[in-house]
VOLUMVO-574752 format. One record per atom (N, C-alpha, C): residue in three letters; y, x, z. Coordinates in steps of 0.2 Angstrom, whole numbers, padded with zeros to 4 digits, always signed. Layout:
BEGIN
AlaYXZ;...
***
This chain:
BEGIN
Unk-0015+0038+0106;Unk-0014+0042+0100;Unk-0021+0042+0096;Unk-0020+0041+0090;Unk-0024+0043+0086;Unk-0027+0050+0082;Unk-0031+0053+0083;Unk-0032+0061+0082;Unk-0035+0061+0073;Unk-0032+0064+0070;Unk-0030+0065+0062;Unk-0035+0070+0061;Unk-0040+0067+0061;Unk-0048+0072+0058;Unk-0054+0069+0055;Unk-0059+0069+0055;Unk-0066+0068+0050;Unk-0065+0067+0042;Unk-0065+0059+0041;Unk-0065+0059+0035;Unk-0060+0053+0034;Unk-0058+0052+0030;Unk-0053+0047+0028;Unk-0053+0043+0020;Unk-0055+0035+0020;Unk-0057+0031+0012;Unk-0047+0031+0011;Unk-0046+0031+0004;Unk-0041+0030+0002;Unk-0040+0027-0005;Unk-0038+0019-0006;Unk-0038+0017-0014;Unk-0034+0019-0015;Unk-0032+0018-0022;Unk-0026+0018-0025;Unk-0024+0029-0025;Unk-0027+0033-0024;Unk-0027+0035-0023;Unk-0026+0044-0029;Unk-0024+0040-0036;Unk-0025+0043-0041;Unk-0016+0045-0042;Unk-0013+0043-0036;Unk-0006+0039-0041;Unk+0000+0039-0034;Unk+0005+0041-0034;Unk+0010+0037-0030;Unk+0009+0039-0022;Unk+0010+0036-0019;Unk+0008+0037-0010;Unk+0002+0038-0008;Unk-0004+0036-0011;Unk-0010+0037-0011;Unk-0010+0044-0010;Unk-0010+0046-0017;Unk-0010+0055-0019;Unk-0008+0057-0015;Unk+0000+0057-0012;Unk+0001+0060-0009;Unk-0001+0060-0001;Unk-0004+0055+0001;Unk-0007+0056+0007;Unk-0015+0058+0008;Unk-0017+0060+0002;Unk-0024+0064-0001;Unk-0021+0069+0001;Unk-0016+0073-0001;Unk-0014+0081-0001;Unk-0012+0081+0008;Unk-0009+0077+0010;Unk-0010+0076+0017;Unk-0012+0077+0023;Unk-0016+0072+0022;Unk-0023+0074+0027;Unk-0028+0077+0026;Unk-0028+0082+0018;Unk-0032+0084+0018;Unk-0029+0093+0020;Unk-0021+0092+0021;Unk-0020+0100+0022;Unk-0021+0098+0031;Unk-0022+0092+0034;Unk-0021+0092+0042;Unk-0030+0093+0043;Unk-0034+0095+0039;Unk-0042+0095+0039;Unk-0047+0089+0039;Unk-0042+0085+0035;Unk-0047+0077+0032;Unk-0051+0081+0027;Unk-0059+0076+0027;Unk-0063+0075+0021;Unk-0059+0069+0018;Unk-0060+0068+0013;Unk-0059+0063+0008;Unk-0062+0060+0003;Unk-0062+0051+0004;Unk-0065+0046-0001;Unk-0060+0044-0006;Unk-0059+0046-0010;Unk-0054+0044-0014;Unk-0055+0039-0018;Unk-0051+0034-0020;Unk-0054+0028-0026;Unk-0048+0025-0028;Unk-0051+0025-0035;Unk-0047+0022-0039;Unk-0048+0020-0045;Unk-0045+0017-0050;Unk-0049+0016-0058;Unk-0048+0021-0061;Unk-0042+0026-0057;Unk-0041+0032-0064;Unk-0044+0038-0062;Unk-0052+0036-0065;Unk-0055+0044-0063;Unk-0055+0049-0064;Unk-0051+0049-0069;Unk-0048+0058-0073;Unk-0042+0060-0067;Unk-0038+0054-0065;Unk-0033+0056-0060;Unk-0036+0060-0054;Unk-0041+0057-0049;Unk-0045+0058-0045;Unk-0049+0064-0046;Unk-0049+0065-0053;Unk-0054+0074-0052;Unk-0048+0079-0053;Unk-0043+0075-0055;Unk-0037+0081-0055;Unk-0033+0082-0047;Unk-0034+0076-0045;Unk-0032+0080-0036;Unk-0036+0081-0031;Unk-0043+0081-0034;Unk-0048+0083-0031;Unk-0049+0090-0033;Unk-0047+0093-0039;Unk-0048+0102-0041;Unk-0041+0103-0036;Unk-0036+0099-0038;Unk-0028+0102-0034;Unk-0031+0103-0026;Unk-0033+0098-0022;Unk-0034+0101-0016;Unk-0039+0106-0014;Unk-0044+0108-0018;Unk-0047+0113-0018;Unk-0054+0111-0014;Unk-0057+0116-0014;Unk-0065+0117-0010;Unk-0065+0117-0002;Unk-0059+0118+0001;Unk-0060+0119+0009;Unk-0062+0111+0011;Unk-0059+0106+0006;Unk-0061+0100+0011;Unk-0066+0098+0008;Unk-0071+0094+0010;Unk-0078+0089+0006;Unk-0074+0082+0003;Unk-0073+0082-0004;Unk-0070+0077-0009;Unk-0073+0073-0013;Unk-0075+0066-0010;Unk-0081+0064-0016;Unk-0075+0059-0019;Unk-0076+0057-0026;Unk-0071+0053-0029;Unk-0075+0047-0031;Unk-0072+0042-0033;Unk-0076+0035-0035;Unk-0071+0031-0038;Unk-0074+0031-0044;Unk-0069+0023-0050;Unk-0072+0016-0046;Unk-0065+0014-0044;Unk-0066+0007-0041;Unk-0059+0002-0041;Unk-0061-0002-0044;Unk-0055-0008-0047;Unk-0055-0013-0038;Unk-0049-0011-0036;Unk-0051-0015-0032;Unk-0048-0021-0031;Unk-0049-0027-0039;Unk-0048-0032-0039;Unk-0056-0036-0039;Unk-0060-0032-0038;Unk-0066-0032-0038;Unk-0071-0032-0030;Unk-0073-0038-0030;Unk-0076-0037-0022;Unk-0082-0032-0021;Unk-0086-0033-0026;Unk-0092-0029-0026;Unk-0090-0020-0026;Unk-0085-0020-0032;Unk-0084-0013-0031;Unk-0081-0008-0025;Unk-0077-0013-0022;Unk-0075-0010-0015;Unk-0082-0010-0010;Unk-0084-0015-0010;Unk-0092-0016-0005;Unk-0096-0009-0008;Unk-0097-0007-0014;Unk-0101+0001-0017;Unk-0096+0006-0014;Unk-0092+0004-0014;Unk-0084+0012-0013;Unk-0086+0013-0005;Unk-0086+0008-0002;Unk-0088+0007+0006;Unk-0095+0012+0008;Unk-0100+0008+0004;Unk-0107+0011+0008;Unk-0107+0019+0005;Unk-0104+0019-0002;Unk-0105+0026-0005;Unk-0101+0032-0001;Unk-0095+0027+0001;Unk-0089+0034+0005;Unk-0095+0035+0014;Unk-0096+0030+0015;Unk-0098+0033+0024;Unk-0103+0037+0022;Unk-0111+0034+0017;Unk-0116+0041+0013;Unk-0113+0048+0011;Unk-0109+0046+0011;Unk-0105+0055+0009;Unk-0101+0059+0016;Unk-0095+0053+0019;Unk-0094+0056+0024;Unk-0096+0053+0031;Unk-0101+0053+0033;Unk-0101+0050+0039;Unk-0096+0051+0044;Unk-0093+0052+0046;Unk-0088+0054+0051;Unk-0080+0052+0049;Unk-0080+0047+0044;Unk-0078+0043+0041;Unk-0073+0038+0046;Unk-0065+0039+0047;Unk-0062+0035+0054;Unk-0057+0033+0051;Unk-0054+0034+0046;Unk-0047+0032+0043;Unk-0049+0029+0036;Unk-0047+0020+0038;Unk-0046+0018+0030;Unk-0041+0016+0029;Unk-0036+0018+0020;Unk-0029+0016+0019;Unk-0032+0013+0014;Unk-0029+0004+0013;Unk-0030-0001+0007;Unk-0024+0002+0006;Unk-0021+0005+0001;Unk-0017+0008-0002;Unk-0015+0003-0010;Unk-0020+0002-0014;Unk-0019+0003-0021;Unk-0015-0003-0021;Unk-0011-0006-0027;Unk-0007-0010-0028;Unk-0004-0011-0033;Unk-0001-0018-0038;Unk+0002-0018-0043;Unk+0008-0022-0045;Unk+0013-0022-0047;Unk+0019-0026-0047;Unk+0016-0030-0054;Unk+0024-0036-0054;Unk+0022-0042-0060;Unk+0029-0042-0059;Unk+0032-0042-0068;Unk+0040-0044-0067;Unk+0040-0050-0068;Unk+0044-0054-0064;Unk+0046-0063-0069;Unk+0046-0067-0063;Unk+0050-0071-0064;Unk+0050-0077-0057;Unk+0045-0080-0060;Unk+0046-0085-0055;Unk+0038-0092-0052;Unk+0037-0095-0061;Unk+0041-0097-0063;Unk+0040-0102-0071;Unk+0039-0097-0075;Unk+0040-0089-0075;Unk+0038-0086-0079;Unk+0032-0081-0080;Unk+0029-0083-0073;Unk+0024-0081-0075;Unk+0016-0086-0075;Unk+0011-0084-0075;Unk+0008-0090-0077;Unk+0001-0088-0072;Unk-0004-0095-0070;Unk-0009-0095-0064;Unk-0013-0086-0063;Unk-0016-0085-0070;Unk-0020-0079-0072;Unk-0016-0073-0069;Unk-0010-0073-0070;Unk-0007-0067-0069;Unk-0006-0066-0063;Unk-0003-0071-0059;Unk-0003-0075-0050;Unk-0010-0069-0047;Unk-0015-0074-0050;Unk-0022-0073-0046;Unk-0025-0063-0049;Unk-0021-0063-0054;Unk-0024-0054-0055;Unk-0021-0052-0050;Unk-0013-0052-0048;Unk-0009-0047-0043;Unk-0014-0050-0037;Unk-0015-0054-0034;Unk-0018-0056-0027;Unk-0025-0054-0028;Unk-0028-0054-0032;Unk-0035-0049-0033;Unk-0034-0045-0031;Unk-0029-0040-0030;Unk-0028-0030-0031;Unk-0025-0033-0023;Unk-0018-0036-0023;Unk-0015-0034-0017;Unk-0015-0036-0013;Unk-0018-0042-0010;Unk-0020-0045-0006;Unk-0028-0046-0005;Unk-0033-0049-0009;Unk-0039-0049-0009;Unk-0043-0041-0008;Unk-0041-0037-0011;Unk-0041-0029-0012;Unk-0041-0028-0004;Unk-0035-0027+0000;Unk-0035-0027+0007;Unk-0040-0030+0009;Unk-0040-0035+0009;Unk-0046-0039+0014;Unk-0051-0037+0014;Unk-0055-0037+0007;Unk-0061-0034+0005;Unk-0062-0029+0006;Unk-0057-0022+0007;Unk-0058-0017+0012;Unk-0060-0016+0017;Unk-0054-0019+0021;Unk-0056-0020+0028;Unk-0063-0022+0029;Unk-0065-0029+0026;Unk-0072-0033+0026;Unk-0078-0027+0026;Unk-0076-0022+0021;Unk-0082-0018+0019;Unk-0083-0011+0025;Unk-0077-0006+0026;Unk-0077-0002+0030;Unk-0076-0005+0038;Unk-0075-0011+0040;Unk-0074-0011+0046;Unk-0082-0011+0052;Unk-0088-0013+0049;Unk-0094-0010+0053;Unk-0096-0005+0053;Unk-0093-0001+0049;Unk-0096+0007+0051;Unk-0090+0008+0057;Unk-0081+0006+0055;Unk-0079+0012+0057;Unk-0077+0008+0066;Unk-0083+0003+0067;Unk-0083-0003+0075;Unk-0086+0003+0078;Unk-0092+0009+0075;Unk-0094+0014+0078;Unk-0093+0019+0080;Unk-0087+0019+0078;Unk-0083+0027+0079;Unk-0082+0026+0087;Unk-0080+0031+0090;Unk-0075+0033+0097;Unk-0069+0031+0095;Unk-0067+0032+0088;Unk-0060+0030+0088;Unk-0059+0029+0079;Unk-0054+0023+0080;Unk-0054+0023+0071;Unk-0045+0019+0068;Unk-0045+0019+0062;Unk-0039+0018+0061;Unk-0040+0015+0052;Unk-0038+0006+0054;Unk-0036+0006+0046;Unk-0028+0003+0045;Unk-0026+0007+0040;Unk-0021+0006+0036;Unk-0020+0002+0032;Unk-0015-0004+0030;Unk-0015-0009+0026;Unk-0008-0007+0023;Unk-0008-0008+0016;Unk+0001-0006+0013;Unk+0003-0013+0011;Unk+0008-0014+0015;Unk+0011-0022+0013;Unk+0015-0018+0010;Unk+0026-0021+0011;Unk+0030-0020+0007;Unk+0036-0020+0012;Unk+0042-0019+0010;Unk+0047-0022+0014;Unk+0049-0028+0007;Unk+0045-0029+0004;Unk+0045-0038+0000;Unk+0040-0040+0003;Unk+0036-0040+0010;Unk+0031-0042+0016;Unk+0033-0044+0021;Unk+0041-0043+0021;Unk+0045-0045+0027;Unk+0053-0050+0025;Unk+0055-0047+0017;Unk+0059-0051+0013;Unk+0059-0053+0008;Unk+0061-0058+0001;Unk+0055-0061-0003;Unk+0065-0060-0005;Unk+0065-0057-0012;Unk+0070-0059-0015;Unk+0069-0063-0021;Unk+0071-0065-0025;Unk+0070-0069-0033;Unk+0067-0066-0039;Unk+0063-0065-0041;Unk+0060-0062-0048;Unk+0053-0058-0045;Unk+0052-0060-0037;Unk+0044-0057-0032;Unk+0041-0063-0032;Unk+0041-0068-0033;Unk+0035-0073-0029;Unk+0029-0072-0030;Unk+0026-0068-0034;Unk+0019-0068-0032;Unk+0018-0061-0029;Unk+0024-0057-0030;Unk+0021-0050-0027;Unk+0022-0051-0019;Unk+0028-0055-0017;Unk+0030-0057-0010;Unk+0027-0058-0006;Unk+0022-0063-0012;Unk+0017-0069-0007;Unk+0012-0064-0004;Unk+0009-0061-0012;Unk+0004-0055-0006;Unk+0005-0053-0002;Unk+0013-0050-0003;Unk+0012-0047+0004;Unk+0014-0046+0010;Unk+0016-0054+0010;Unk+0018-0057+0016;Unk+0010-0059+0017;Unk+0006-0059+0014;Unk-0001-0062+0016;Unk-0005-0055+0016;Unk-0001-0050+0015;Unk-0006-0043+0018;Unk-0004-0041+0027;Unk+0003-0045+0027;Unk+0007-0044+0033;Unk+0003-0048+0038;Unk+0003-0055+0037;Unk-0001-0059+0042;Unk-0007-0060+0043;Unk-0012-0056+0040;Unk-0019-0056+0039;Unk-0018-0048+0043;Unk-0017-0043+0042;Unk-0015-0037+0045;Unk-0013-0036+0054;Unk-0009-0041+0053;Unk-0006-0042+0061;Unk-0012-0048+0065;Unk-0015-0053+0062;Unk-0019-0056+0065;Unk-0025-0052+0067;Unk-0028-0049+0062;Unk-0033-0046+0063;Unk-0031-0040+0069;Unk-0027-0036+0069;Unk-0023-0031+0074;Unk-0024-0035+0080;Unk-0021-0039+0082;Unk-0024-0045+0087;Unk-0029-0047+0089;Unk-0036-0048+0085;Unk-0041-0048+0086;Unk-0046-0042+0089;Unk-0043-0037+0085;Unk-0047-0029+0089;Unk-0046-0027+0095;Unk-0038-0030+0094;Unk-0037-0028+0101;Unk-0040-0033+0108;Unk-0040-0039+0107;Unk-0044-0044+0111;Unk-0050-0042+0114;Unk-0053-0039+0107;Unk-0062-0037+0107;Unk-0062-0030+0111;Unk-0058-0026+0113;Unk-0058-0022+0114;Unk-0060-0016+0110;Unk-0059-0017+0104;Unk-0063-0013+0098;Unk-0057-0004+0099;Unk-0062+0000+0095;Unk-0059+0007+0096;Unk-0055+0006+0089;Unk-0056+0001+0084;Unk-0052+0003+0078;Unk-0046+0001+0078;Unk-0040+0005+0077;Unk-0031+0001+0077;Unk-0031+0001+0071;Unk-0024-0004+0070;Unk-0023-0007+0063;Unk-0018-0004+0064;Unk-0012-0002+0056;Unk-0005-0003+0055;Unk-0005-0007+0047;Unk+0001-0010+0048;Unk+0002-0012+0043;Unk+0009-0007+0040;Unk+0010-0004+0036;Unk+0017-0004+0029;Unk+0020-0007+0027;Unk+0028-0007+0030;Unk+0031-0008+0022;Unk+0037-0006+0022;Unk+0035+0001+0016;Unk+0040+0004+0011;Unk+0046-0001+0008;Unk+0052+0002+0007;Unk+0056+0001+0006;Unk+0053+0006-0002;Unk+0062+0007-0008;Unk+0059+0010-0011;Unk+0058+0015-0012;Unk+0051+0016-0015;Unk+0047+0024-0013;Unk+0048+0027-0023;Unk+0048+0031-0024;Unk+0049+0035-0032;Unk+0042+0035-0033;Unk+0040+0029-0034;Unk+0033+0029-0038;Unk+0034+0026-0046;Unk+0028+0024-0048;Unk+0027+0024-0056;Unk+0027+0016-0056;Unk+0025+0014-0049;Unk+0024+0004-0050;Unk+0027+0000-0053;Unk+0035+0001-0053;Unk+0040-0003-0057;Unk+0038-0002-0064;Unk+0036+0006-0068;Unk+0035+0006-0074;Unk+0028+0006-0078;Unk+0024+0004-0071;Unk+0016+0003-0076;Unk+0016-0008-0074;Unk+0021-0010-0071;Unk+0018-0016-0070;Unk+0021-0021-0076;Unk+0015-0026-0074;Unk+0014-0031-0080;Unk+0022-0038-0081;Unk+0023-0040-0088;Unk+0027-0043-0088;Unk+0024-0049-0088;Unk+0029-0056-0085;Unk+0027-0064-0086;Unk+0026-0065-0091;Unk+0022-0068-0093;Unk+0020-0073-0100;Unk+0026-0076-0102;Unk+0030-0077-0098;Unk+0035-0081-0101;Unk+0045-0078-0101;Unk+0043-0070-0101;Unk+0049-0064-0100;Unk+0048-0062-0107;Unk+0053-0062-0110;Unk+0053-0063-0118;Unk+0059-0057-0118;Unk+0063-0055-0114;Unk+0069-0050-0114;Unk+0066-0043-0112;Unk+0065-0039-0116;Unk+0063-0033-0115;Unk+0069-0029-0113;Unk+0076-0031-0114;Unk+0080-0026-0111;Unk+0080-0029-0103;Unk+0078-0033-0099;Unk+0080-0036-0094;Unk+0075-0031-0091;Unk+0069-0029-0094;Unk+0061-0027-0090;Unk+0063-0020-0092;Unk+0069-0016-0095;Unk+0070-0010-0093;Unk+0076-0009-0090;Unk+0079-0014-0088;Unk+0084-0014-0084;Unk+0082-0014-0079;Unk+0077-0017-0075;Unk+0075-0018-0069;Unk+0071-0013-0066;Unk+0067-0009-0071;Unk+0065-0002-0070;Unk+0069+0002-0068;Unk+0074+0002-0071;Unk+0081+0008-0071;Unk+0083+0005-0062;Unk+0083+0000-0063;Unk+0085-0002-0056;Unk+0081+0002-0050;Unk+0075+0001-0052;Unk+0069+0000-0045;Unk+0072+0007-0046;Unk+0072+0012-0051;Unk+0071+0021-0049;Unk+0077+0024-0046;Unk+0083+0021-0049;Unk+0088+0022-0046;Unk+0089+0020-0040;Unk+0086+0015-0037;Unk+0086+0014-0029;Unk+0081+0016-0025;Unk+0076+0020-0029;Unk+0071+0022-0025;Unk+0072+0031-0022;Unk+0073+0031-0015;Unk+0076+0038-0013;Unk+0070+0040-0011;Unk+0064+0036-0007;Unk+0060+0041-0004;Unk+0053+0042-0007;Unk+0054+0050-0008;Unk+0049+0053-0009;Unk+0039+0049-0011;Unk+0034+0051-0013;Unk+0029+0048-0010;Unk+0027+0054-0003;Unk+0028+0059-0004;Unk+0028+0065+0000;Unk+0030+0063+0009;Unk+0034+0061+0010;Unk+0039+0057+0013;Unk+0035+0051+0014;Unk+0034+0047+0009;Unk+0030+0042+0014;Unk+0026+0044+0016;Unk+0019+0048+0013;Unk+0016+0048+0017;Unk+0016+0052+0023;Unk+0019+0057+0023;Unk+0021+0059+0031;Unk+0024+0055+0036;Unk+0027+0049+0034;Unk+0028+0043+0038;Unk+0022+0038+0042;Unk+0019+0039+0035;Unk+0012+0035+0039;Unk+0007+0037+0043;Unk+0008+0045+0042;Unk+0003+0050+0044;Unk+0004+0048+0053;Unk+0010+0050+0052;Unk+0015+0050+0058;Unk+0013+0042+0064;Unk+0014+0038+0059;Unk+0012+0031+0062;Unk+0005+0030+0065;Unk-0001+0034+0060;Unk-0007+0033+0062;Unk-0007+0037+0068;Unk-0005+0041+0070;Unk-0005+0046+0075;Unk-0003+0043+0084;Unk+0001+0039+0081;Unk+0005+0036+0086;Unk+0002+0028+0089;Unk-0003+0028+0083;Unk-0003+0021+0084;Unk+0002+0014+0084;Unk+0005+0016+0079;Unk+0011+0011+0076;Unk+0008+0004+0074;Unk+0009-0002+0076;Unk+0006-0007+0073;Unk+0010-0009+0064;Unk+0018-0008+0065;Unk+0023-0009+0058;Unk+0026-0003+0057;Unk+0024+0000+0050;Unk+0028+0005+0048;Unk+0031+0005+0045;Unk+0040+0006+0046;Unk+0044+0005+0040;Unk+0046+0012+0038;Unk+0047+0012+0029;Unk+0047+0017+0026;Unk+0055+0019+0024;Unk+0060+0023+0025;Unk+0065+0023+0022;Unk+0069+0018+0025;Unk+0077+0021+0024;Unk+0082+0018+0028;Unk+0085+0012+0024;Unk+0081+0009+0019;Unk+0080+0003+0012;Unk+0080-0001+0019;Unk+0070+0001+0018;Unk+0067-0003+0024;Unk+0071-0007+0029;Unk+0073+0000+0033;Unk+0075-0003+0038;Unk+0080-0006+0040;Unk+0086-0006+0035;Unk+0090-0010+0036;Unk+0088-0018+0032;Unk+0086-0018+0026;Unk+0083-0025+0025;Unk+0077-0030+0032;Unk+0075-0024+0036;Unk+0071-0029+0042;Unk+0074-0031+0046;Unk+0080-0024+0047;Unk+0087-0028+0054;Unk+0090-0035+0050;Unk+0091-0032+0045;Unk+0096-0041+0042;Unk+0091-0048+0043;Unk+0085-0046+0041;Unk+0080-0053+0041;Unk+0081-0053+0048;Unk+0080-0050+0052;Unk+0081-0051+0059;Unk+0086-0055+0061;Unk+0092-0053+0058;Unk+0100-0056+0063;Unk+0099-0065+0057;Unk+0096-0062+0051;Unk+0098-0069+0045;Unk+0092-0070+0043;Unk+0087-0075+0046;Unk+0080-0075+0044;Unk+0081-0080+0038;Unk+0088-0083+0039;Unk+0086-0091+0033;Unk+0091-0088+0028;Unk+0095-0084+0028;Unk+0100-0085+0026;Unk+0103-0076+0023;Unk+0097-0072+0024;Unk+0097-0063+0022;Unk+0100-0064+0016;Unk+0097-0067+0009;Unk+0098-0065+0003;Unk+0105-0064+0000;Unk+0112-0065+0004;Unk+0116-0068+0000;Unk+0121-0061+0001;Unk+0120-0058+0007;Unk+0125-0053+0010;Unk+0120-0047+0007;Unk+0113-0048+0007;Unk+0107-0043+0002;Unk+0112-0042-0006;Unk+0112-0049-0009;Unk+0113-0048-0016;Unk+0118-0045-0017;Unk+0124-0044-0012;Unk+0130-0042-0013;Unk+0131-0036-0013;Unk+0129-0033-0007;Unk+0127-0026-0006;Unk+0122-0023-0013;Unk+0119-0027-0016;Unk+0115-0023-0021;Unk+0121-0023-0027;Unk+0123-0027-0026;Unk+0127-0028-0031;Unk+0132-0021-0033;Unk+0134-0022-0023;Unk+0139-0018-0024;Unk+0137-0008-0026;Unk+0131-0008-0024;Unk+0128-0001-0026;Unk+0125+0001-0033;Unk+0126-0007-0037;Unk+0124-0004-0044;Unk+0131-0001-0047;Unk+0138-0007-0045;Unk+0143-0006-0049;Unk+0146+0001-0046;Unk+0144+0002-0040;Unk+0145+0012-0039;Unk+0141+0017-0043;Unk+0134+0016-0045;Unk+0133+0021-0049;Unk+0137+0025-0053;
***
């Protein structure tokens, strides 16, 4: 078990499941590093949780290796007693593989993938000295199944999934006190589908509000809800957390149909749009 105290870093943390697992651990008696590029966001759920907890906040793009590397030494200087890190922040890209283009590729893997790493990379010697510690990686349940019009967001996070589970195996070898989980959310009712960027080469604007209309409509869980799932997960020392009953019926399927998920997926999706 992992005991849910001191202080806890969290990106992406202005927005979405971040926020809400700020209000979280801060109501189970977490300090908090909050970070994110929306520093107005950050001072506004910094006044929302109030004074009883110690809340430093920090503008950090975490497509940026150096900014994470300042967000690291800055968050342990403020809180030493620092055991919980969640790579949380993340961004979506509409458009399959031809329509979108290298630059675009490489921004989403900056944030979702390189962002994770660079994390990890930065807080993981302080929290080697803890008695006990716990980092958090948010992949996806597109980290475990890759539908069409995801390839670059898939990729990352099938590449946060196996950088995550490799590294979990490493700790454990070394006999380190730090545990790892990885995430992944099925649909969670965040703002991702509606702030994310379009391919260079998606020219249909009814198609990229269709698609939103989709993700919101299929998205039932809470961020409230996830993060009580995760909370839950750290606690337990859960190496895979899935998020919502999306999740976990898309992981049993990949399971029984690892080559062959997407067709009885497509049709079931199908068949939940034409019930709306």
């Amino acid at each position: 078990m992992t005991t849910i105290r001191g202080a806890a870093a969290i990106t992406g943390a202005a927005s979405g499941i971040g926020r809400a697992l700020a209000i979280e651990l801060a109501s189970r008696g977490c300090d908090l590093a909050l970070a994110d590029r929306d520093e107005a966001g950050l001072k506004t759920l910094a006044a929302e949780i109030g004074r009883d907890r110690k809340i430093s906040v920090h503008r950090v793009d975490v497509g940026e290796a150096g900014d994470i590397a300042q967000f690291a030494a800055d968050a342990v200087a403020a809180h030493p007693a620092l055991g919980i890190v969640i790579n949380n922040a993340g961004v979506a890209l509409m458009g399959s593989f031809e329509e979108i283009d290298q630059a675009q590729m490489e921004w989403l893997f900056d944030i979702n993938f390189w962002g994770v790493v660079h994390g990890t990379r930065a807080f993981l010697p302080h929290l080697k000295t803890r008695s006990e510690a716990h980092i958090v990686n948010l992949s996806s349940i597109f980290g475990i199944i890759a539908p069409p019009g995801q390839s670059a967001y898939a990729a990352a996070k099938f590449a946060v999934r196996g950088f995550s589970e490799s590294m979990r195996h490493e700790l454990a070898v070394a006999g380190s006190p730090v545990r790892l989980s990885v995430v992944h959310p099925g649909g969670v009712a965040t703002a991702i589908a509606r702030n994310s960027r379009t391919g260079v080469g998606v020219t249909d604007n009814a198609r990229r509000a269709q698609s939103i209309e989709r993700f919101e409509s299929a998205a039932k869980t809470t961020p409230k809800d996830a993060a009580l799932r995760i909370i839950r997960g750290i606690e337990k020392n859960e190496p895979r957390i899935l998020i919502g009953n999306d999740a976990r019926f898309m992981d049993l399927l990949q399971r029984f149909r690892p080559g062959t998920y997407w067709a009885p997926l497509q049709r079931k999706l199908e068949k939940m749009a034409k019930g709306k």
